[in-house]
C-alpha positions in Angstrom: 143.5 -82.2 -21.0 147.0 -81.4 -22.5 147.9 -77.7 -21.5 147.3 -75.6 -25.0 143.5 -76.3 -23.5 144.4 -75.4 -20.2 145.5 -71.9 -20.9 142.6 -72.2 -23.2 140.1 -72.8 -20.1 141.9 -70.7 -17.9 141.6 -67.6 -20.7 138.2 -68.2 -21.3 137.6 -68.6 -17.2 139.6 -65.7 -16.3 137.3 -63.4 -18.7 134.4 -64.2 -16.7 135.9 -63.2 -13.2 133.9 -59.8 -13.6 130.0 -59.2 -12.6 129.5 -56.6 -16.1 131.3 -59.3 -18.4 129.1 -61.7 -16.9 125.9 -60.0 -17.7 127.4 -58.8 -21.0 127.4 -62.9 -21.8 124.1 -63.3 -19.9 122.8 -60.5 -22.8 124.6 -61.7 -25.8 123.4 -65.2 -25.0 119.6 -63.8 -24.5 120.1 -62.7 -28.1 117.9 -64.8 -31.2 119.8 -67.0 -33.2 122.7 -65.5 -35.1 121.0 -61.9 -34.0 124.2 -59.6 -32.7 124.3 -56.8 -30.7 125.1 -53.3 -30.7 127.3 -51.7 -27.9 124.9 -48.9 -27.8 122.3 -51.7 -26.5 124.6 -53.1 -24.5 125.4 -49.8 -22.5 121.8 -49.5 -22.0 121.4 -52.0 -20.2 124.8 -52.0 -17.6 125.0 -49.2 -15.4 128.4 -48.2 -16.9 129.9 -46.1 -19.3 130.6 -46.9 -22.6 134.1 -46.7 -22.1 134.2 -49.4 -19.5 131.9 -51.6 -21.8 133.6 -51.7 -24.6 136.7 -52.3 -22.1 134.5 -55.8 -21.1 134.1 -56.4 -24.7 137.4 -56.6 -25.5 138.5 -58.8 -22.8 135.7 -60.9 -23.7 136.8 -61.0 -27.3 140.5 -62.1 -26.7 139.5 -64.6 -23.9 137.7 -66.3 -27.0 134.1 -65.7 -25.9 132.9 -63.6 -28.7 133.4 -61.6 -32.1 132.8 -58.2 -33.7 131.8 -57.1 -36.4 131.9 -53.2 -38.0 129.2 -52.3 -39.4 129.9 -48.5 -40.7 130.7 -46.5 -38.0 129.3 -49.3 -35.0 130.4 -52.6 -33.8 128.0 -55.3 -33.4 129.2 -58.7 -31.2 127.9 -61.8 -30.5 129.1 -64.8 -28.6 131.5 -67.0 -30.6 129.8 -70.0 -32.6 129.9 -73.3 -29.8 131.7 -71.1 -27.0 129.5 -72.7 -24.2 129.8 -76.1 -25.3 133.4 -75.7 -25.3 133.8 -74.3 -22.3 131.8 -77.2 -20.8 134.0 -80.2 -22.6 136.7 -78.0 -21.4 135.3 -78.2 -17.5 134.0 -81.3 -17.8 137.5 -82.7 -18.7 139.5 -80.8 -16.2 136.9 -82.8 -13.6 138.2 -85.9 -15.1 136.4 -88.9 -15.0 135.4 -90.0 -11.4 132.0 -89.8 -10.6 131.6 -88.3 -7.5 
């Protein structure tokens, strides 16, 4: 693992140091195929403002986790396309090889 992709792991690992941004992934990845989410649905279902949510959201979206998109006057995110998988290769790798 050179170290662009550790910074990369350690962005993407840092952003889920937080119980709500946690459960924010945990409902963005509950979500159908290429189905995105409103904040609004979001907030109903932390027991947070929507201030504070949409403070989670952004963290999430410049650790690299997901993307937004404006839809008139709402934003509607989703996790980023392969986001898990790469944080695996990424984990897996900083394990190395020995198979203990």
């Amino acid at each position: 693992m050179d170290y662009r992709e550790k910074e990369e792991f350690a962005e993407l690992s840092k952003a889920l140091g937080h119980p709500h941004r946690l459960e924010i992934i945990k409902i963005l990845a509950d979500l159908p195929t290429n189905s995105q989410c409103m904040v609004s649905n979001i907030v109903d279902q932390l027991p947070i403002s929507q201030s504070t949510v949409s403070q989670h959201l952004k963290i999430l979206k410049e650790a690299g986790w997901i993307e937004g998109r404006i839809e008139g006057p709402r934003v509607c995110y989703c996790l980023k396309d392969d986001v898990f998988k790469k944080y695996i290769k990424l984990l897996l790798e900083l394990k190395g090889n020995d198979k203990r």
